[in-house]
N, C-alpha and C positions, 0 to 999 in steps of 0.2 A: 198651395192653399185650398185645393178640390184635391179629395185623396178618402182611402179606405179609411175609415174612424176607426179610433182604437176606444172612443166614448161607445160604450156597452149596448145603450139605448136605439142608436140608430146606426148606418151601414155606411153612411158619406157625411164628410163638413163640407160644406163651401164655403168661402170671406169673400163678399163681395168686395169688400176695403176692410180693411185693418186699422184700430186705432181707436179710444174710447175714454171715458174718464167715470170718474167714482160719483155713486149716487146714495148707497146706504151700505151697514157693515157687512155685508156679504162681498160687497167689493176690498176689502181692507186687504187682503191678500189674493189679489188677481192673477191667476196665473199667467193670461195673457200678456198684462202688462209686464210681468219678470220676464217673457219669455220673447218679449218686445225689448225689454231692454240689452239683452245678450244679444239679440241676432238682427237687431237696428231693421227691421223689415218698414217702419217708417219713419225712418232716422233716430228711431231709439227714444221720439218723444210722446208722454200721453197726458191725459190729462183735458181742460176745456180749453187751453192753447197748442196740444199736443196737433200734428197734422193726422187728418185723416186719410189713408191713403188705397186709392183701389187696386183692384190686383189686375195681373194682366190679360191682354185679350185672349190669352191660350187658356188660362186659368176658366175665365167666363165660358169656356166651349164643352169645360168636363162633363157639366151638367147633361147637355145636349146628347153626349156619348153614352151616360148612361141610362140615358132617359131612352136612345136607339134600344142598347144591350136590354132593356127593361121589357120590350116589347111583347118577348116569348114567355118571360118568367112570369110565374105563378103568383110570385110575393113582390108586392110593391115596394122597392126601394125607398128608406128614409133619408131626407137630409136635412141635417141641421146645418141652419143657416143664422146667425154665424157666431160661431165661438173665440174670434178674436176682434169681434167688436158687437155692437150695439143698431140692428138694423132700423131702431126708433130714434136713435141717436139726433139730440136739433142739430149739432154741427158736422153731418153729413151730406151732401148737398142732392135735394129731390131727386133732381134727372138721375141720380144714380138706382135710388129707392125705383124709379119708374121704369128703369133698364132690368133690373132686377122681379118687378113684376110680369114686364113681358118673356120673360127666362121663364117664369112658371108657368105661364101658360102655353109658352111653348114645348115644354117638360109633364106632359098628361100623365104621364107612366111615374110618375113619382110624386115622392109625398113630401113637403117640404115642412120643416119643424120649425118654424119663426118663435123666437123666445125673446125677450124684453125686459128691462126693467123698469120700463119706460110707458108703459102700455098709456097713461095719460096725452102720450103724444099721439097716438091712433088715430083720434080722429082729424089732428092738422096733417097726418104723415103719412098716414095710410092710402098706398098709389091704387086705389080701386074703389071703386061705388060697391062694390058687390064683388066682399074676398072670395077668390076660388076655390073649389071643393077640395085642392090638391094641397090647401094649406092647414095646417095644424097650427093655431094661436097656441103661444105659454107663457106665462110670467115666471121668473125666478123672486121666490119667497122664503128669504129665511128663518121667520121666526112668524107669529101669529098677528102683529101688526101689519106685516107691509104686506102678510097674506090679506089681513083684512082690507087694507086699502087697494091691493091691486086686482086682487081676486070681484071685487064690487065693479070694479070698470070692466075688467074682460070677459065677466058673469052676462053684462049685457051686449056683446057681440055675438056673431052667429059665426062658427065657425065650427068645418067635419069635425075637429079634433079640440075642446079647450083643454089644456093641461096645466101642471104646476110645477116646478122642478122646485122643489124643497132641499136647497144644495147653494152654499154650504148651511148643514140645520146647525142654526144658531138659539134655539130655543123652542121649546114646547110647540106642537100644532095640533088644533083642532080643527076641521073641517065646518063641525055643525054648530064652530062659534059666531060663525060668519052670519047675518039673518038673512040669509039668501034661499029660494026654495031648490035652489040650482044648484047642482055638485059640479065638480071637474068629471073630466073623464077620466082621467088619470093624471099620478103622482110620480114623480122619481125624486127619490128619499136618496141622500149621502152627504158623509160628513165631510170635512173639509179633509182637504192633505197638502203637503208638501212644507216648507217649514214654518214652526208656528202654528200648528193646527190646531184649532180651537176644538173643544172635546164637545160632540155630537153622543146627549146620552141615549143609550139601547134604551128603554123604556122610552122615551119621547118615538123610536122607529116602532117600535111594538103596538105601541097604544094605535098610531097612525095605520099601522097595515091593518088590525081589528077591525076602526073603523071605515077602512075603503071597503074592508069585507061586507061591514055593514051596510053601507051605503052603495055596494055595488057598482064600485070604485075601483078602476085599473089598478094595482100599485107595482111598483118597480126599483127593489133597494139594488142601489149603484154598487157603494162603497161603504166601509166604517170610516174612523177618523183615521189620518194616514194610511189609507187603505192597508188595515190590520182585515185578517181571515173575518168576514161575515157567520154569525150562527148560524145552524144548519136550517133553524126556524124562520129565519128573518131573511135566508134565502129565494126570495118570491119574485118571479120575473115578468109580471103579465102586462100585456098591451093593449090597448083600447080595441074597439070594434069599429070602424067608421060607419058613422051613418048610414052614408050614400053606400052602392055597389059599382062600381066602375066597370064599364063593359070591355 
């Protein structure tokens, strides 16, 4: 459940636990949960009865390894944290979220990518007075409403890194519909895949990479819809700048 990512964006996942349930239609086809259901990693159930389940004590150490290996290199390792569940999740239980915070700060040489859909629960859930510079907040927003709602909440947090993962795009986005004087720092843009994949149109990715241009706005297209060849144009891979410099 700690291991090399084959997600484009960053270099490591970790799952602190596994296990999670549906909030809005960008969940309608979870990959996690299909992939939960095949290989029973928490007895195969999800959902808000489903159990949640943590991973093991050697899994919790990878972090720690790469954060040593991280020491000499030049580029700070990303990891996303966690792509088979929901680290806002209410039916996860604290002490975990706060075993999980002191992981990060014991991890200086690394950049951890927290992503949520949940970001409303931040302020009962969030294990710290004051997030560490080593963390990158994001919300997952599919379409331009629960951009607007979620993006309004995590617009007023302070964090090196806010981002947006626009994935799966389920419908048109605009940035500067939002009335916020705040941008993200970056975007990662892709359409859904695997089966059933809801059509993610090229001009909804087009329009969007314009305006990060504009607004001088990271952007970063993943994928098209079932990861069909991306255009040579909509090819655009760029990463944020962090704030801070880390010595």
């Amino acid at each position: 459940m700690g291991e090399f990512s084959k997600i484009e964006w960053t270099d490591h996942t970790f799952n602190p636990w596994i296990g999670c349930q549906h909030v809005s239609p960008g969940c309608d086809h979870c990959y996690a949960e299909t992939q939960n259901r095949r290989f029973k990693w928490n007895g195969g159930d999800w959902g808000p009865h489903g159990r949640r389940k943590r991973t093991s004590a050697a899994n919790w150490q990878k972090p720690l390894q790469w954060n040593k290996a991280a020491q000499t290199d030049d580029v700070r390792p990303k990891i996303f944290c966690a792509s088979l569940a929901d680290w806002l999740d209410n039916k996860a239980p604290q002490s975990w979220r706060d075993d999980l915070a002191a992981l990060i700060r014991a991890t200086p040489n690394l950049d951890w990518l927290l992503l949520t859909k949940r970001i409303e629960n931040y302020g009962r859930f969030a294990p710290w007075s004051d997030i560490p510079r080593n963390v990158w907040l994001g919300v997952t927003c599919e379409d331009q409403h629960y951009y607007n709602r979620r993006w309004a909440i995590l617009s007023g947090i302070e964090a090196e890194i806010r981002f947006i993962s626009y994935e799966p795009a389920l419908g048109p986005l605009e940035l500067s519909c939002q009335n916020s004087a705040k941008a993200p720092d970056w975007i990662i843009c892709g359409g859904e895949s695997g089966s059933g994949a809801r059509i993610m149109k090229r001009r909804w990715a087009r329009n969007l990479r314009d305006e990060c241009q504009e607004l001088d706005v990271a952007f970063f297209m993943k994928q098209m819809t079932a990861r069909k060849e991306i255009p040579s144009d909509l090819l655009v891979r760029q990463f944020p700048e962090p704030r801070s410099h880390f010595a």
